[in-house]
N, C-alpha and C positions, 0 to 999 in steps of 0.2 A: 665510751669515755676511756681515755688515757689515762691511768692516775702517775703521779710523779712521789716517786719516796726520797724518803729523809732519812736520817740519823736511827729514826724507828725503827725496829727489827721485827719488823710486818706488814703481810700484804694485804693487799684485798682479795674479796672474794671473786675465787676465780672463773666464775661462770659469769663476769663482769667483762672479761675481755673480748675485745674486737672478734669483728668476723673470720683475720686472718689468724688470731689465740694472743695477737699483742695483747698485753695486762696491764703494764707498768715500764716504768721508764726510769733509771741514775739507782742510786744507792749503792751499796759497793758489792764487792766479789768476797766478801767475810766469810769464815766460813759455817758460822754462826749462821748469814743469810743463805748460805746456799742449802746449807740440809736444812733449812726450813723451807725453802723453795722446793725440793725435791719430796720433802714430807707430805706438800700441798700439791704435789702434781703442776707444778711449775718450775720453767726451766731456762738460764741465760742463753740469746741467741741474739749477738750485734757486732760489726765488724769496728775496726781502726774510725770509720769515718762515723760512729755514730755512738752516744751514749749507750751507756748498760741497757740493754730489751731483755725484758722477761716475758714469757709466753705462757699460754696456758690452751694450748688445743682444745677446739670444740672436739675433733674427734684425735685418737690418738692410736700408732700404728704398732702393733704388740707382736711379740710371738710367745706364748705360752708353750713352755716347755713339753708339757704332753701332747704337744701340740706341731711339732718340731717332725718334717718334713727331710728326710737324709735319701737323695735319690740311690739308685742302684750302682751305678758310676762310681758318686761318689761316695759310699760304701767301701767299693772295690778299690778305690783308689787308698781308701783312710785305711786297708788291711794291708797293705803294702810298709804298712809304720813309715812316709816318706817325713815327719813333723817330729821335732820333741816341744813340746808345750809345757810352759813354766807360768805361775801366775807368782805377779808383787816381786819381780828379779829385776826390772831394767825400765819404771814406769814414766820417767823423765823419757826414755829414748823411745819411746812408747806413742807418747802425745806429741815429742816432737816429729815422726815419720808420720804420724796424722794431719797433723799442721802442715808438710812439706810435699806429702804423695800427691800425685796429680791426678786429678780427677775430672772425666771427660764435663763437659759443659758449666762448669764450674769456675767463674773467673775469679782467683784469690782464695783465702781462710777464712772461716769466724769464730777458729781457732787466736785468738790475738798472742800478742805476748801477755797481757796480763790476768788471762785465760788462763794460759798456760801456769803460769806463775800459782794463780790459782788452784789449781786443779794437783799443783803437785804438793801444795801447801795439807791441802784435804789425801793426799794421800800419806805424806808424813804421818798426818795424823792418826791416819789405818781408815780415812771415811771413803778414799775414792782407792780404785783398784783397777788393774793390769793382766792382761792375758798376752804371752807373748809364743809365739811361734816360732820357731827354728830350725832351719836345716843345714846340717853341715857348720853347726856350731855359728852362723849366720840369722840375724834378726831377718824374719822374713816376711811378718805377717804378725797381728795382733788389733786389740781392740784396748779401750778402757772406759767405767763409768763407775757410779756410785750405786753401790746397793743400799735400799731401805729395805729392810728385813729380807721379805724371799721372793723381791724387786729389785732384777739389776736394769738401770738405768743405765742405756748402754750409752756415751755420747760421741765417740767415734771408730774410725775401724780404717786398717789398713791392708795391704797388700802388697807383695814386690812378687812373689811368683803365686803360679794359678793355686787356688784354694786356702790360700795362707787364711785368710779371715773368716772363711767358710767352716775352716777347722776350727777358727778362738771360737768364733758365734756356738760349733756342735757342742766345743768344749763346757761352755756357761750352761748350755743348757743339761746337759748329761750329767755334770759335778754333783747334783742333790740339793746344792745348796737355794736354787731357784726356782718358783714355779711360773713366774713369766720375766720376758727381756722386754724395755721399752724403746724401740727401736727407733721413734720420736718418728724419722723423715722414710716415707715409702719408696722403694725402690723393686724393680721386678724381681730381684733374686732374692729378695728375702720373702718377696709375698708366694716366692714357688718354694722359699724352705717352711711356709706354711703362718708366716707372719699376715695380721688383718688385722684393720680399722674394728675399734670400738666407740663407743659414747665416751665422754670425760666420764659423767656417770657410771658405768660401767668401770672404767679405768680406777677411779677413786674410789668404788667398792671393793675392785681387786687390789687396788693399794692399801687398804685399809684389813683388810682382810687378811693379807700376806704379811704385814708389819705386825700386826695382831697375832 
């Protein structure tokens, strides 16, 4: 079942959702609802053509920081200092080179504009945050999400030359400040930089745990 919110500033519980982790359907982008969404291990994921979709994965795709996979390459490559990495300098330009990069098999964003709008609203605030990468004084590469304690939510990531995101991802995880990244959608390179499927179970024990 579907459920559909309202004015209310709560969900259901989220081992309620669909097979594919749909939850819930409308209610707004506040940012009131979004770290409580994020608190519950649920997450906005809908384009221009469709109401607000919240999600709640049956399983969900992580990389735990001690857990963090840096080949020998790219080792060799990060001693070269060819990056300077800044976090919370340039967050708007951040989410907009994610919203814009192109991405092979990918038709469009679900990045929206009022996403976006969103998401810089919550970082005004200090709740959602930015890794940016640079070379040659050039945005080159970066990520951003929201941390729940020593849970960064990561919700997207970009690149213009090789490695740029590769670096923000080593960067989140090596700072101290996290013990795992929610990487939400699996892709090959991060499951070789050591990222894996858990249970929500699982997930919400380490969410809960790390916010604790």
């Amino acid at each position: 079942m579907i459920f559909s919110l309202d004015e209310r500033l709560l969900f259901p519980n989220p081992e309620l959702a669909e097979d594919d982790g749909l939850l819930a359907v409308g209610g707004d982008l506040s940012t009131d609802r979004l770290l409580l969404a994020y608190q519950q291990g649920i997450f906005p994921w809908y384009s221009d053509e469709t109401p607000i979709l919240w999600y709640s994965p049956h399983e969900r795709f992580v990389l735990y920081a001690d857990e963090l996979r840096v080949s020998t390459s790219m080792k060799r490559f990060l001693r070269k200092e060819p990056f300077h990495i800044t976090v919370n300098q340039c967050f708007e330009e951040v989410i907009t080179a994610c919203s814009s990069v192109y991405r092979k098999d990918q038709d469009g964003t679900w990045i929206t504009a009022d996403m976006k709008q969103a998401y810089i609203a919550l970082h005004q605030l200090g709740y959602a945050h930015s890794i940016e990468v640079w070379q040659q004084n050039e945005l080159v590469g970066g990520m951003y999400g929201v941390p729940i304690g020593n849970v960064f939510c990561g919700e997207s990531m970009f690149s213009r030359v090789s490695n740029a995101s590769k670096a923000a991802l080593i960067h989140v995880c090596k700072c101290g400040l996290y013990k795992m990244v929610d990487c939400q959608v699996h892709t090959g390179h991060l499951a070789f930089m050591g990222a894996r499927m858990i249970s929500r179970k699982e997930y919400m024990g380490a969410l809960h745990d790390c916010v604790v």
